[in-house]
C-alpha positions as CSV (number, residue, x, y, z in Angstrom):
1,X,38.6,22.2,-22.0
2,X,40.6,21.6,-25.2
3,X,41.0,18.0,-26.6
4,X,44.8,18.1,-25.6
5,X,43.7,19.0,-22.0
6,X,40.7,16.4,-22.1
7,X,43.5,13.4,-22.8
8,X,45.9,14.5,-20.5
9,X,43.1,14.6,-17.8
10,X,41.7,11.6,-18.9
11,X,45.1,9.8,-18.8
12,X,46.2,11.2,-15.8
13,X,42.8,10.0,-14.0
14,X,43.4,6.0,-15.5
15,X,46.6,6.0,-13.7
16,X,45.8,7.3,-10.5
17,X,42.5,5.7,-10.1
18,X,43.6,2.1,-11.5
19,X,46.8,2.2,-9.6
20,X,45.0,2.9,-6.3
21,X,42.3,0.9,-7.2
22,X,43.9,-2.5,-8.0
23,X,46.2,-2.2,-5.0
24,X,43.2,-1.9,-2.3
25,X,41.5,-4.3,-4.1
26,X,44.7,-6.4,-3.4
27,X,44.5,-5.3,0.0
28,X,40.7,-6.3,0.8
29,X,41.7,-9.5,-1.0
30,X,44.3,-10.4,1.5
31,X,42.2,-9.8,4.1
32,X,38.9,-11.6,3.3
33,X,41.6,-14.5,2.6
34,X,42.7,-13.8,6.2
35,X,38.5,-13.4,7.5
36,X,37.5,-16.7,5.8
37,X,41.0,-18.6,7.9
38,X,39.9,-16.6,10.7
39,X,35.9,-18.2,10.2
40,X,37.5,-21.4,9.9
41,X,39.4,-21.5,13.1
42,X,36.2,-20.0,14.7
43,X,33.7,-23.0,13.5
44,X,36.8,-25.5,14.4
45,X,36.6,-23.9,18.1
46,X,33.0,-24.2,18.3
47,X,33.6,-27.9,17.1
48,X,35.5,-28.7,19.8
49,X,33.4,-27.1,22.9
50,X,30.9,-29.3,21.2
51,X,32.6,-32.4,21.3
52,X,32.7,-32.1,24.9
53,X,28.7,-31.1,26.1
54,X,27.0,-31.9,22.7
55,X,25.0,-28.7,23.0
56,X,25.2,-27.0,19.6
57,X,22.7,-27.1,17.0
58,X,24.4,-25.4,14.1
59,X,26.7,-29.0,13.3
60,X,25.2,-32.2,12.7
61,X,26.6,-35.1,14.7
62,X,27.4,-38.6,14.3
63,X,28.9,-41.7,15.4
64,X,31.2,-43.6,13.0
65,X,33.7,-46.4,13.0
66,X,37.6,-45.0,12.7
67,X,39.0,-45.2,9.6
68,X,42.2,-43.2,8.7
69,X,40.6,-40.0,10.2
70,X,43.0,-37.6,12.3
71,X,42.1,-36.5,15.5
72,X,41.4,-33.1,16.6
73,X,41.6,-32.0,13.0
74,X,39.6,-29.8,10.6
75,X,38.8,-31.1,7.4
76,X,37.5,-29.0,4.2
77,X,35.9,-30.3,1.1
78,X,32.9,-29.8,-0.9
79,X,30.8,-30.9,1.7
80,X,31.7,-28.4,4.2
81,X,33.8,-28.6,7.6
82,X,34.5,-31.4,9.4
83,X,36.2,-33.1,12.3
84,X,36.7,-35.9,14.4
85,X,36.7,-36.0,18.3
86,X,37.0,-39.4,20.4
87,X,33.9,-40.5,22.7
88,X,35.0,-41.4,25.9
89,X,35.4,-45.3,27.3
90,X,34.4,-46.4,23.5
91,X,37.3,-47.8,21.2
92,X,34.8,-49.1,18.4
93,X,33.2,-45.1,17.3
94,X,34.5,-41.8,17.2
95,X,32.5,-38.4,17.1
96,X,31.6,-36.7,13.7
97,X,31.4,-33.0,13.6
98,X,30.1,-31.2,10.3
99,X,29.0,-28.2,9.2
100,X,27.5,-28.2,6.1
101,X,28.7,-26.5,2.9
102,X,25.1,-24.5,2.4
103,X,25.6,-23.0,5.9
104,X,29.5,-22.3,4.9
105,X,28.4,-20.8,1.9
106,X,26.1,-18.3,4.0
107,X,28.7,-17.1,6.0
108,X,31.4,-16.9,2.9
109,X,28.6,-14.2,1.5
110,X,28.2,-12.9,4.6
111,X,31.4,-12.0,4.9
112,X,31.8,-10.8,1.2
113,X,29.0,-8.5,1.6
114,X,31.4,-6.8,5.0
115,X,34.1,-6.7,2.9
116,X,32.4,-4.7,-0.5
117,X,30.4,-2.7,2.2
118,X,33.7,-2.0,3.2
119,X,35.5,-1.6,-0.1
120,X,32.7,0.7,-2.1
121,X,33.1,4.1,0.4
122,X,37.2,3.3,0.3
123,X,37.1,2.9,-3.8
124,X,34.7,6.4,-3.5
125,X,37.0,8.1,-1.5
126,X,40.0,7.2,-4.0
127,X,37.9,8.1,-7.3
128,X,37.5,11.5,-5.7
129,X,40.9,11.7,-4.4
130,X,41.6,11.0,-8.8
131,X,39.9,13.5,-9.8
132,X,41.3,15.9,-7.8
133,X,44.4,14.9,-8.4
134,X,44.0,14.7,-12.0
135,X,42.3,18.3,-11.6
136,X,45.5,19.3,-10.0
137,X,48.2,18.0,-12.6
138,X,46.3,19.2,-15.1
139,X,46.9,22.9,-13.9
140,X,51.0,23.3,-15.6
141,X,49.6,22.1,-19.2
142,X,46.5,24.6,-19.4
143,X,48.8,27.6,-18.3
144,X,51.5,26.6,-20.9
145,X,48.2,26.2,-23.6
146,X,47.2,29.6,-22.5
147,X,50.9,31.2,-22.3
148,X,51.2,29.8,-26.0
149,X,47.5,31.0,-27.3
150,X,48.4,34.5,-26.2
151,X,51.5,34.7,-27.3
152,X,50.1,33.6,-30.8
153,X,47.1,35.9,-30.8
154,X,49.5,38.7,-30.0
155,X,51.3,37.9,-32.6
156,X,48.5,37.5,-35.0
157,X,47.4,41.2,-34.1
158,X,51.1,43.0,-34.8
159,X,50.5,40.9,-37.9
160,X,48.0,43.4,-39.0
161,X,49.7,46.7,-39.2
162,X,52.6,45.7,-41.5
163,X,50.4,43.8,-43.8
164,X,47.6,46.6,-44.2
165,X,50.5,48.6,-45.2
166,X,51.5,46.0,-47.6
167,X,48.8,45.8,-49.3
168,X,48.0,49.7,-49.5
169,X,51.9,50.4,-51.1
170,X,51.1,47.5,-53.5
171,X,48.1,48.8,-54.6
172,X,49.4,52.1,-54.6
173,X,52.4,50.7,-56.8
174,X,50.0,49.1,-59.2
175,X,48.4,52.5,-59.7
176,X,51.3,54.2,-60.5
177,X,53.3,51.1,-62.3
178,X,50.8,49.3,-63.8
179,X,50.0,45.5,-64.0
180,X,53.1,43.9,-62.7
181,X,54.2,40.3,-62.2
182,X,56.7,41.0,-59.1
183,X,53.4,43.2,-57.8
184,X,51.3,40.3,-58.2
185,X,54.1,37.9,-56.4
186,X,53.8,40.2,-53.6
187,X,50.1,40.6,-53.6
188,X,49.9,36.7,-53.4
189,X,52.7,36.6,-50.4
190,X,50.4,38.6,-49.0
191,X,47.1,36.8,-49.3
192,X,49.3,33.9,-48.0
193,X,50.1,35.5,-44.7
194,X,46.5,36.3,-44.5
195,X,45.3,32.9,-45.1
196,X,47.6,31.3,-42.2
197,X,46.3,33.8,-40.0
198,X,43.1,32.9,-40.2
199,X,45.0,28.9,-40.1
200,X,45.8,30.1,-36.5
201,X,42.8,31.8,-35.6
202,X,40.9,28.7,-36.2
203,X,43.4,26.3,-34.3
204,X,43.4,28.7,-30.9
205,X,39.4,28.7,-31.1
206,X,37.4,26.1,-29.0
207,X,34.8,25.1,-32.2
208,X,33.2,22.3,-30.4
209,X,31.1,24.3,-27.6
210,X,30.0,27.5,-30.4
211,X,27.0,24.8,-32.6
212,X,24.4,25.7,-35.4
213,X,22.3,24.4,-37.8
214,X,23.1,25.0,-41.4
215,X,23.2,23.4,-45.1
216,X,26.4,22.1,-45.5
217,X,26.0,22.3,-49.6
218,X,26.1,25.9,-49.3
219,X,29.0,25.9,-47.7
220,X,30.9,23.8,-50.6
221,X,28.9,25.6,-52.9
222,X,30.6,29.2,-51.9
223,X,33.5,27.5,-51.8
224,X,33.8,26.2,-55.3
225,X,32.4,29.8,-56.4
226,X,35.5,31.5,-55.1
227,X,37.9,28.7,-55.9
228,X,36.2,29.2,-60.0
229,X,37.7,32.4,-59.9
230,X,40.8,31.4,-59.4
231,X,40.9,28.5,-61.4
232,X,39.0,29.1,-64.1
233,X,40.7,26.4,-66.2
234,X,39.8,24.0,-63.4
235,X,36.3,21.7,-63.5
236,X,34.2,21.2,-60.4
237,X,31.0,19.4,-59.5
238,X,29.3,19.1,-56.7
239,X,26.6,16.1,-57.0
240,X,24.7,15.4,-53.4
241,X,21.9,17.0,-52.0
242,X,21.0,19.7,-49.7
243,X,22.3,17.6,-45.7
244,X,21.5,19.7,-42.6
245,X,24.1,19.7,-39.7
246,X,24.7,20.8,-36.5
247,X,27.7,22.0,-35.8
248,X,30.0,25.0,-35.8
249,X,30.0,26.8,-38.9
250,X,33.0,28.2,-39.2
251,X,35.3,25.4,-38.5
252,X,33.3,23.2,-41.1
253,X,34.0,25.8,-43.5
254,X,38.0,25.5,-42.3
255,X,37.8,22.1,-42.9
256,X,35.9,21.8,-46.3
257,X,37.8,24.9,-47.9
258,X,41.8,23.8,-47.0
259,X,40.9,20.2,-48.5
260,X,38.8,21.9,-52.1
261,X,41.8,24.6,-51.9
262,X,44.6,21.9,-52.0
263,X,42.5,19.6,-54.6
264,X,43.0,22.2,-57.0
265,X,46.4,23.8,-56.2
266,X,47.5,20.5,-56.7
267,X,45.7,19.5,-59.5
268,X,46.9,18.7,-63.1
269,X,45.8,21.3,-65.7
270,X,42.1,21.0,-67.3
271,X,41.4,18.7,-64.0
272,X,38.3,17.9,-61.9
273,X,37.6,18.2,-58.7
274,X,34.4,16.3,-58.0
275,X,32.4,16.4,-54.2
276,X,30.0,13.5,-54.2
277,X,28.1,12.3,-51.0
278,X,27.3,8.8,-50.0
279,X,23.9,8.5,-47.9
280,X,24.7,4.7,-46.5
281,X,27.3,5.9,-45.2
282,X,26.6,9.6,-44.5
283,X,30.0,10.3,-45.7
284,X,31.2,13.5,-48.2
285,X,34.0,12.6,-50.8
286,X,36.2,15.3,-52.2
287,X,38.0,13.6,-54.9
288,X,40.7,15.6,-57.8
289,X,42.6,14.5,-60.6
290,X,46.0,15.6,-59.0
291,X,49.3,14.7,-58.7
292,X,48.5,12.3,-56.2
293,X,50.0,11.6,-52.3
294,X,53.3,10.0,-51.9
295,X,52.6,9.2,-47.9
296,X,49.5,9.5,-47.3
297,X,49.2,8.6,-43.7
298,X,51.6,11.6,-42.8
299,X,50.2,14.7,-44.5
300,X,47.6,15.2,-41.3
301,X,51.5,16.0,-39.7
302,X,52.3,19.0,-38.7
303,X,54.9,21.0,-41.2
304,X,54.4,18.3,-43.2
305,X,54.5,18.8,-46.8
306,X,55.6,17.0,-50.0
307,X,55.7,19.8,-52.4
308,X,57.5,23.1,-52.5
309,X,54.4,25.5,-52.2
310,X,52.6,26.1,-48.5
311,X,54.0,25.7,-44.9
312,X,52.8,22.4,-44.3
313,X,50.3,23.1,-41.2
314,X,46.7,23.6,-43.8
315,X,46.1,19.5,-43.4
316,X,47.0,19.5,-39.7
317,X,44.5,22.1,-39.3
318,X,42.0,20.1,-41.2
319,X,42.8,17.0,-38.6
320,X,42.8,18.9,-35.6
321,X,39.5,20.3,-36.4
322,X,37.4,17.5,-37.5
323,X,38.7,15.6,-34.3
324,X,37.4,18.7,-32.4
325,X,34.3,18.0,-34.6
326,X,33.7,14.6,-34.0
327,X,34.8,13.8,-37.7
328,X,36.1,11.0,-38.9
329,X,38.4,11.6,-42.1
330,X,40.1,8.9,-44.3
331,X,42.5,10.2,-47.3
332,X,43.1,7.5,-50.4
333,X,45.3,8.5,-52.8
334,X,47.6,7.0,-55.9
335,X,50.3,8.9,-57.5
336,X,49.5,10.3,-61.2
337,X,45.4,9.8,-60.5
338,X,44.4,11.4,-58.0
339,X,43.5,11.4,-53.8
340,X,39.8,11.5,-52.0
341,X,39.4,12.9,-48.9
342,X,36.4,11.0,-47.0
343,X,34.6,12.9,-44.3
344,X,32.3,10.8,-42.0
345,X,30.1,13.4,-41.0
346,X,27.4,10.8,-39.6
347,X,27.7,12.7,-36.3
348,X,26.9,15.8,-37.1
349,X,23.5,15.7,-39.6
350,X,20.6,16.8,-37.9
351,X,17.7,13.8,-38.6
């Protein structure tokens, strides 16, 4: 299940299930409101049989003067229940009914354990009925993912035929033509295409359930030896030792290589890219010299992009994957200096 289908089920299962849930717990409120009047004029029955033979042993009698007390009445406090009967042929006492609020408070529980005993199986019943349900109306959103995922990989495998012919004529050109600076232009268009397929390959693949073990330096470490090539004016350093993860390989690599890629792409010339780790924190810093971020809360946007170079999908990638990683990533950045990417990786280390 992808992340997108994950919150849509999740969301989709809070609604039903809270919804449900709060109105029959509305509904068994009402009606232990209505049990507990319904106990009431049950005891205030009783009461009154026992006012007339005296043969109950659950209330405790007594014999008072009259005061201001009502009749025929039922009385609630702290105390309990009460009421007051008249004895026959006397004018000076009246009868005194209670029952006390320890005995009250037995049958109150009483009656609250009928009504969860009650309310558990219903609630049961309605967290199935969720899951289902959210089971169901999750059904339209993975077709559409999967509709999508194949039209893309489709896509992506045309891809292949026209650009293997692309770069066999350019090569061919440069062996017949020479070095050539519109060659190279097209060589590099090239290796762009190539580089967002493999942007889209990594997007459509479900990274969190393929896990290994591996050294994440070596990782940066390829990835600064390519990147040298390339930029052979550029400085980099890589100071932090040898960290263990679990986790899947190639979508690590994904994420480290966009974010050293665009550190120096966008770097100033003669500029440093530095990868640093702190161990409080377990979290990897790839800082650069570069231009800098003008917004940096929206470059994790999708065709985002604040330069003229690249399509604006390489950081979105780099989002989508470390939440698929369980990856925390924080960019700081300040125009003219520099930006560093911070990658809590805390989850993934192997102890």
């Amino acid at each position: 299940m992808s992340r997108a289908e994950r919150e849509s089920f999740l969301k989709s299962f809070l609604l039903f299930f809270s919804s449900l849930g709060i109105l029959i717990a509305t509904l068994f409120y009402i009606n232990y409101t209505k049990e507990i009047q319904t106990l009431d004029e049950q005891l205030f029955s009783e009461m009154r049989l026992c006012s007339f033979d005296l043969k109950c042993e659950k209330f405790e009698i007594e014999f008072i003067e009259p005061k201001e007390q009502k009749l025929y009445a039922l009385y609630k406090d702290e105390s309990g229940l009460k009421s007051y009967y008249p004895i026959p042929n006397s004018q000076k006492y009246i009868m005194k009914l209670a029952f006390s609020s320890q005995d009250y408070d037995i049958a109150l529980k009483e009656l609250q354990k009928e009504a969860l005993y009650s309310f558990l199986p219903i609630l049961g019943v309605v967290l199935i009925l969720s899951i289902l349900f959210s089971v169901y109306a999750l059904y339209p959103l993975r077709s559409a993912l999967l509709l999508t995922q194949e039209f893309i990989k489709d896509i992506l495998h045309d891809f292949n035929t026209p650009l293997s012919s692309l770069r066999l004529n350019s090569a061919m050109l440069k062996k017949e033509l020479g070095e050539s600076e519109k060659l190279d232009r097209i060589e590099k268009s090239v290796e762009n295409i190539l580089s967002l397929q493999e942007h889209l390959r990594s997007y459509l693949q479900n990274h969190h359930q393929e896990k290994e073990k591996f050294d994440i330096r070596n990782i940066i470490e390829e990835n600064i030896y390519m990147l040298e090539k390339n930029y052979p004016d550029m400085e980099f350093k890589v100071e932090m030792p040898k960290i263990e993860l679990f986790t899947n390989r190639d979508a690590l690599l994904r994420i480290v290589g966009n974010i050293l890629s665009n550190a120096a792409k966008y770097n100033r010339r003669d500029g440093l890219v530095m990868v640093s780790y702190s161990d409080k924190i377990e979290t990897l810093h790839i800082t650069d010299t570069g231009r800098g971020i003008k917004d940096a809360k929206r470059i994790f946007e999708r065709f985002y992009k604040e330069q003229e170079r690249g399509l604006g999908i390489g950081l979105h990638i780099v989002k989508k994957l470390s939440d698929e990683l369980d990856i925390k990533i924080e960019v700081k950045s300040e125009l003219g200096v520099g930006s560093d990417f911070a990658l809590n990786i805390s989850k993934l280390i192997v102890h």
